[in-house]
C-alpha positions, 0 to 999 in steps of 0.5 A: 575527491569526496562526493558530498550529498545532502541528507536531505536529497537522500531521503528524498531520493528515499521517498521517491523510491518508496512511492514508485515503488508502492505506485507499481506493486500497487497496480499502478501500470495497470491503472494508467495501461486499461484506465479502470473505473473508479467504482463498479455495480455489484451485480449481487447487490447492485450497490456500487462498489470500491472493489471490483468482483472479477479476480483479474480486475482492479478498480482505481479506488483498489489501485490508490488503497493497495499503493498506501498500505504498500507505502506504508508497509515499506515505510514502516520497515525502513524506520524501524531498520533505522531505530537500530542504528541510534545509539546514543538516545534510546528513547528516540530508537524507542519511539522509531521502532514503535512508529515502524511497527505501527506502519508496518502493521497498518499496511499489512494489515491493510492488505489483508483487508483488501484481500478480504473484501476481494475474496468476498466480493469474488463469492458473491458474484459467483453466488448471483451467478448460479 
């Protein structure tokens, strides 16, 4: 007896795996447990700010940018792995891979980004402070 299933819900059971998955790397049980604000005062500039300036704390605008680039982190990945199994069109592979590679950098390069801002949101607290 032969199982038949769609490409189609395979790859939207795919898409729903990256997004839970982006959604609970990216802080998403947090978000929905403690209910953070969606900005937060700087105490060091007083100016409101996306990232909050406490190293355990996550606001919602971190929760929503980190679960993005993670998506787009994971997305990246699976369509280059993807671009390897074409053999009979290279140009399409091509065109996979450096979609791939684009993604993957965004959301890499993306988190980073956050990280940064983080780190130095965490400083100039801890400079107001003293």
């Amino acid at each position: 007896m032969k199982k038949y299933t769609s490409r189609r819900s395979k790859t939207l059971i795919q898409v729903a795996a990256i997004l839970m998955i982006s959604f609970i790397v990216g802080g998403g049980v947090y978000t929905i447990v403690d209910r953070p604000p969606f900005m937060v005062l700087h105490p060091y500039t007083g100016r409101p700010t996306e990232v909050h300036y406490k190293p355990g704390e996550q606001t919602l605008a971190e929760t929503f940018a980190s679960t993005f680039f993670n998506a787009c982190t994971i997305s990246g990945l699976i369509i280059s792995y993807n671009s390897a199994k074409i053999i009979g069109n290279p140009s399409r592979a091509n065109i996979q891979l450096v979609i791939g590679v684009a993604l993957t950098s965004i959301g890499l390069g993306g988190s980073y980004y956050l990280l940064h801002l983080k780190r130095i949101s965490i400083l100039l607290a801890r400079q107001a402070v003293r």
